[in-house]
N, C-alpha and C positions, 0 to 999 in steps of 0.2 A: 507606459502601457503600449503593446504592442497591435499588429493589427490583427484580426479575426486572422486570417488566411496564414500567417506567419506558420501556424504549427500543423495547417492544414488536417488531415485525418490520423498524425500519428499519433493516437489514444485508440489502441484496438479493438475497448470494448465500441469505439463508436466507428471504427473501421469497418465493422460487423454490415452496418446499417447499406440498405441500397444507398447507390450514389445520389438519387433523387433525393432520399428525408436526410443522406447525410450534409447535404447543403445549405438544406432549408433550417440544422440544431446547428451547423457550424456560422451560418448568418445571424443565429441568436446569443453567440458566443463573444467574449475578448479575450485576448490572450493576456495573460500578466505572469511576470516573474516573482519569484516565489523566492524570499530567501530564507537560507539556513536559520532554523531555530525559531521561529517564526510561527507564533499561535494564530491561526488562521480561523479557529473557531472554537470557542469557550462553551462547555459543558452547559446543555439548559438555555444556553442562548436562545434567539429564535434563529433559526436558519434562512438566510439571507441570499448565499448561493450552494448553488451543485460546483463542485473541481472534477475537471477529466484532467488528470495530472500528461504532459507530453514525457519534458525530459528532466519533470520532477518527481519526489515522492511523499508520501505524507505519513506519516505514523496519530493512528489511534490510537490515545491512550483515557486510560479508566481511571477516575479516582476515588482512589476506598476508602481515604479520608481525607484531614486536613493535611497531610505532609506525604501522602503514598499513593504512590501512583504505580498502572503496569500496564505495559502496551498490550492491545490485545488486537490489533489489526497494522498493517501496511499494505499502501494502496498506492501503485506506479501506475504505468500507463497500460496494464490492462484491466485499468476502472475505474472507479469514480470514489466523492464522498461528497456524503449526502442522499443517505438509501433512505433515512425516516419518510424524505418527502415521498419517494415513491410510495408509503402506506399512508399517505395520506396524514403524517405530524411532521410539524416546524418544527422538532427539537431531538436533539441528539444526547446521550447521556456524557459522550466522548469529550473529550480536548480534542482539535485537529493541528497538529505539530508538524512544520517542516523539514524533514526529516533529509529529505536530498532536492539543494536547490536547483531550480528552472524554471521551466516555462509552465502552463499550465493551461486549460480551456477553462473560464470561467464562466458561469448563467445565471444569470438572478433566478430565483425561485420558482416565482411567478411564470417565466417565459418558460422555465422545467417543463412548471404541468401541464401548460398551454402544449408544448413539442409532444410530453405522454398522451394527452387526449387527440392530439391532431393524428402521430405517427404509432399504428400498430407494431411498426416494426422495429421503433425504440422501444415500445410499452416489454415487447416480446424477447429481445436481447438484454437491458436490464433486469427481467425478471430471473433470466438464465442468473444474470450475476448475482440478482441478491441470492439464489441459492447459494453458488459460492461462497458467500461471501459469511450465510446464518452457519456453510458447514466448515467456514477457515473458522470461525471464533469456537466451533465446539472443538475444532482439534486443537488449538491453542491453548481452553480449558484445560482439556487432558494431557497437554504437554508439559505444561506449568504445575500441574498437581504429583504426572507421576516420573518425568523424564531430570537430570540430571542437569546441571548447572551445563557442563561443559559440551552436553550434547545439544541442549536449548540452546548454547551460544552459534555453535557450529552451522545449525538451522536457521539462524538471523541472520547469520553473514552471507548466508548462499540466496537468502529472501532480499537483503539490501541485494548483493551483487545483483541478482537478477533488475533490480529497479534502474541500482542507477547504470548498469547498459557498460560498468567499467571493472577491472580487476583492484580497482583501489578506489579507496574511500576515507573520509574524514569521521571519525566520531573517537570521542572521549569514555574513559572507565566510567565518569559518574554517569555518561549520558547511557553507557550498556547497562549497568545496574539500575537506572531509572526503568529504562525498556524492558529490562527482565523481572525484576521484582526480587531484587537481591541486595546484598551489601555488597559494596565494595571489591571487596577481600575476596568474594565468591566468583567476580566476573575478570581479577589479578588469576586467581589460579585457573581460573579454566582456559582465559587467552593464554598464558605461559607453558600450559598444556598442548594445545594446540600450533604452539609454536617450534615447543621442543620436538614435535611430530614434524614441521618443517611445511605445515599446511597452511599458514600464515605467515605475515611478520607485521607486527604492532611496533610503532617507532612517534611519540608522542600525538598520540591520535591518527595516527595514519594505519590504517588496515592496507597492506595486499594481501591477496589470495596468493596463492603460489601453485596450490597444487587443488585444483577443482576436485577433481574425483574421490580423491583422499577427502576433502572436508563434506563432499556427499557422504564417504562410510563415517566419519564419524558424528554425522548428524542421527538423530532421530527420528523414527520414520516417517514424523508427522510431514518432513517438507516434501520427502516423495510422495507420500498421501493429497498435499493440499495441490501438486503439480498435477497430478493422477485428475484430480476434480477438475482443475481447470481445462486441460484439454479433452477431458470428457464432455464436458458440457459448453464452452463457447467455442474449442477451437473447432467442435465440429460443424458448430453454425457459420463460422466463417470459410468452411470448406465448402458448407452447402451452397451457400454466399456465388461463390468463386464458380 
């Protein structure tokens, strides 16, 4: 376990905060690392802590049944998980999966809602995010129901890159078709696609990006939408901030 102050304020949605309340949620914080793969909170649980992920990231994922699952959120470090508490329930419906290892800010529960009822100006920045956050799962909905295999993948590599802060990254076919809600075979042709395009390159679980711009056009426009939202709505409280 590492100390509070190790990751100091790089989680932006808590960047937001005056430097005063942000002292007083990062004193009720520990930093812990997060490794790959790694179920950090089981559906229906009760919720034990808040994660402001630093230089890790976390995938939501939904299960629809006994054997099926589909990610319906990721959350690096501009947020959190752990929003039920902010309405006031212990439980989450999600899996929380670690999705890119590191660091993280961790809060018990408890000290959460004591920081929401002490600091207006967390209550007023998280609320910004759970909006983002109720309008990333409706765009997600409608990506997954009407957007195409290869364009929904193109949109997750540019959501990872953005998290893990690098042009390459580790994940496996089962682990894309877990996250998409696909088989196999569907998440083989659309990286091979994107590869023959020359805007990736897949080499036993390693993703790089190669060519950003390019796997922006062939994404769906849900990621420029969901970017659209975010710096609509926090970046500009952090400009106000400033």
């Amino acid at each position: 376990m590492l100390p509070p102050r190790h990751a100091h304020a790089a989680n932006r949605l808590l960047e937001a905060l005056p430097r005063s309340d942000l002292r007083h949620v990062l004193a009720a914080c520990e930093s812990v690392e997060l490794v790959f793969a790694d179920v950090i909170y089981t559906s229906k649980e009760r919720l034990e802590h808040v994660y402001f992920p630093v230089t890790s990231f976390i995938s939501m994922v939904m299960p629809v049944d006994d054997s099926d699952f589909l990610e319906v959120g990721l959350v690096g470090n501009e947020g959190m998980f752990g929003i039920p508490l902010v309405l006031g329930v212990d439980m989450s419906p999600v899996h929380a999966v670690v999705q890119g290892a590191g660091i993280a800010l961790r809060m018990a529960s408890a000290a959460f809602r004591r920081e929401l009822d002490r600091s207006e100006a967390l209550q007023r920045e998280i609320d910004r995010y759970v909006y983002i956050h109720l309008t990333q799962l409706a765009q997600t909905a409608a990506c997954t129901r009407f957007h195409v295999v290869e364009a929904r993948l193109a949109r997750w590599l540019l959501m990872t890159q953005d998290r893990a802060h690098s042009g390459t990254f580790h994940v496996t076919h089962e682990f894309l078709a877990f996250m998409l809600g696909v088989r196999r075979v569907g998440v083989t042709k659309a990286a091979k696609a994107l590869q023959t395009q020359r805007l990736i390159r897949y080499k036993r679980g390693d993703i790089t990006v190669l060519d950003r711009r390019g796997l922006e056009a062939a994404s769906c426009p849900c990621y420029r939408a969901d970017r659209q939202t975010y710096e609509r709505i926090l970046r500009s409280s952090i400009r106000r901030r400033a």
